[in-house]
Steps between C-alpha positions, in 0.01 A plus 500: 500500500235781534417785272366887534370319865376179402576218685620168325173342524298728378719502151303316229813401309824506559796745428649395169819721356473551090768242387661756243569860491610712214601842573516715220773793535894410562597816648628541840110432724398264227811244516471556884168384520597173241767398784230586746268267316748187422614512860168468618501152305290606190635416130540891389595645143535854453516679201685806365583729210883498503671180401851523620288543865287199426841306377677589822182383754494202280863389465638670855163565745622906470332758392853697428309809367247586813630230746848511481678242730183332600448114515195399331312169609580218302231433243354798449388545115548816277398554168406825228245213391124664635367156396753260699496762777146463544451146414362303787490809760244464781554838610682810368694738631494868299838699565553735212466900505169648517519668150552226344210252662247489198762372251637253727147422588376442109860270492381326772138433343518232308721299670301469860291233572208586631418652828854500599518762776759796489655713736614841432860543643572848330379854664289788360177625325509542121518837366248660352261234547533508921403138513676269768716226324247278619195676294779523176591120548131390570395680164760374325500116597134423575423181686816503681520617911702771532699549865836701580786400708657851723674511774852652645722271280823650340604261242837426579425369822212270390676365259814442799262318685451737806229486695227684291130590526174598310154523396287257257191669412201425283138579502322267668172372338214286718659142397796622636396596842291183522868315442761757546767205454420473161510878347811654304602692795555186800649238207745766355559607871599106566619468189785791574539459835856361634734532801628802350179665356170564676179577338228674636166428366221861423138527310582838449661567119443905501682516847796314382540668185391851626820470722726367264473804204472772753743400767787506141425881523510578873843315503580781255413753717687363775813467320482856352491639849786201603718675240396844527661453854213459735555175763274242682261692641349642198536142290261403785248755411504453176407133554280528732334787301536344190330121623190759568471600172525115385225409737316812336518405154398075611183646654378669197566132335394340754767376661564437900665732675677176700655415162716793482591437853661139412736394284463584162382875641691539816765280436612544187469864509738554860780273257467680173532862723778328658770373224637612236458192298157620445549699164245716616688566802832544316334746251325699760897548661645582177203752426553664855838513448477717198560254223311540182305244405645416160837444739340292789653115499760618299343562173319203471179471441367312797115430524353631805149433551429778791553724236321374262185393716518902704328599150229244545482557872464818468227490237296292720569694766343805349229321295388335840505847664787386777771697659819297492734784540867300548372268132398925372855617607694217290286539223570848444890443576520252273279588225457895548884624569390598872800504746513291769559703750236748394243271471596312826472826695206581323366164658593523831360824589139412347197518774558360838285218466279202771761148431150334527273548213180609756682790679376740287793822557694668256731749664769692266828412531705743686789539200197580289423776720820630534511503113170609408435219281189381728276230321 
């Protein structure tokens, strides 16, 4: 078994998976990644807020209020108990809502034993702050090595079993290059890893999670111009447009550009633009189609975090001094009252511009000079 180009032989230990798991988050990606887990072979507890959903993973392996239908593996373990959630766990996975990561993280506190390593499996940047989940997890849980998990991974279909991929990443200090087997990122890779799930192992954090929270509000985008009628051609753009503005924003972290090309950049962006199971997706749709907000999803008030995390973008974008123009346009449709056709237009007939950074030309747009509204 080799590692990040190792051979066997030069591995100073060997592999070893973390024996227990606790996932903390029973929604729809957090039970998926429990049945992930106890497939895999570890002992796995999860824990969550709502107790008829804990009863019902308990007493019938079903989540009946996110996971409707879906066999659980036998033995998997849910409680509203922090304490018995966390008790024993070698390794923890994170899956709860961005906004609400410091409270779970001062639950968590007391409870972890130390230098348990954690992996961030929610998306975004904190508002007002700007700080990765990472940098708000790392503050608020000292001592502990903080990762993410990202990838192309609807729920449903992890939890079903099909085949499913996606990317372990933590920082990677000097012990762990010396031994690569041994750091967070290669033992929960092993730990995870199954016939139906496939980990990829990545020492770059800020890539990962760059991707993640901005790729929420390109699928936006993409689904405003889905349901404002446009077709395949311009979904491409916008993806392919939008995974440049990604690999913009990782720089200025210092993230690699090669990140945003693989799975948790690449990959799970193309899906998200590509389903409408991605709220963000569905959302962007509704929006294009002229629904009002208050009446997208019926009413309800569904959480969507490409919403939430275009604010954030968007304020890094600008306090960074970085043009990320699709990220600008869903910020000020969502938050500003702009149409979307308006502001679409608006985009599309900017400057003429080099697709590689180094081809310094800026032509105007010929709509712009039919219009007069040259740049």
């Amino acid at each position: 078994m080799t590692y990040l180009g190792q051979k066997a032989d030069d591995l100073s230990s060997p592999a070893r998976p973390y024996a227990k798991i606790c996932v903390i988050g029973a929604g729809a990606w957090g039970t998926a990644l429990a049945s992930v887990a106890r497939r895999a072979g570890r002992t796995t507890s999860i824990w969550g807020r709502d107790r008829a959903t804990i009863e019902a993973i308990n007493s019938r392996n079903e989540n009946p209020r996110y996971l409707p239908g879906i066999a659980l593996p036998e033995g998997l373990r849910a409680t509203t108990n922090m304490a018995e959630a966390l008790a024993g766990a070698e390794a923890v996975l994170l899956v709860t809502p961005s906004r609400t990561l410091r409270d779970i993280c001062t639950q968590m506190r007391p409870h972890l034993a130390d230098g348990v390593p954690i992996a961030l499996c929610a998306k975004g940047i904190e508002a007002g702050t700007g700080y990765l989940l990472s940098e708000v997890a790392s503050e608020m849980l000292p001592g502990h090595r903080i990762g993410a998990l990202s990838g192309p991974t609807f729920a449903t279909e992890t939890a079903l079993g099909h085949l499913t991929a996606a990317t372990i990443a933590f920082q990677f200090s000097y012990a762990d290059r010396l031994d690569m087997a041994s750091s967070p990122a290669a033992r929960l890779a092993l730990s995870m890893g199954s016939e139906y799930f496939r980990p990829y192992i990545s020492d770059d954090l800020v890539g990962v999670e760059v991707s993640g929270a901005v790729k929420n509000v390109i699928a936006i985008a993409c689904g405003m111009m889905t349901g404002a009628g446009y077709a395949e051609n311009t979904r491409a753009a916008l993806i392919v447009r939008g995974m440049d503005e990604i690999k913009t924003l990782a720089d200025v972290f210092g993230g690699r550009r090669e990140t945003v090309t693989g799975l948790a950049g690449a990959g799970d962006l193309t899906l998200t633009c590509s389903s409408q199971t991605s709220r963000n997706m569905s959302l962007g749709v509704q929006l294009g189609k002229g629904i009002a907000r208050d009446r997208c999803f019926d009413g309800k008030p569904v959480v969507v975090e490409g919403e939430v995390n275009s604010v954030s973008v968007m304020d890094l974008a600008r306090r960074m001094n970085i043009h990320m123009p699709i990220c600008e346009c869903v910020y000020r449709i969502l938050h500003q009252g702009a149409d979307v056709r308006e502001t679409f237009a608006e985009y599309w007939s900017r400057p003429i511009e080099g697709e590689r950074r180094g081809l310094a030309i800026s032509l105007d747009h010929p709509i712009a000079i039919a219009t007069g509204t040259t740049q």
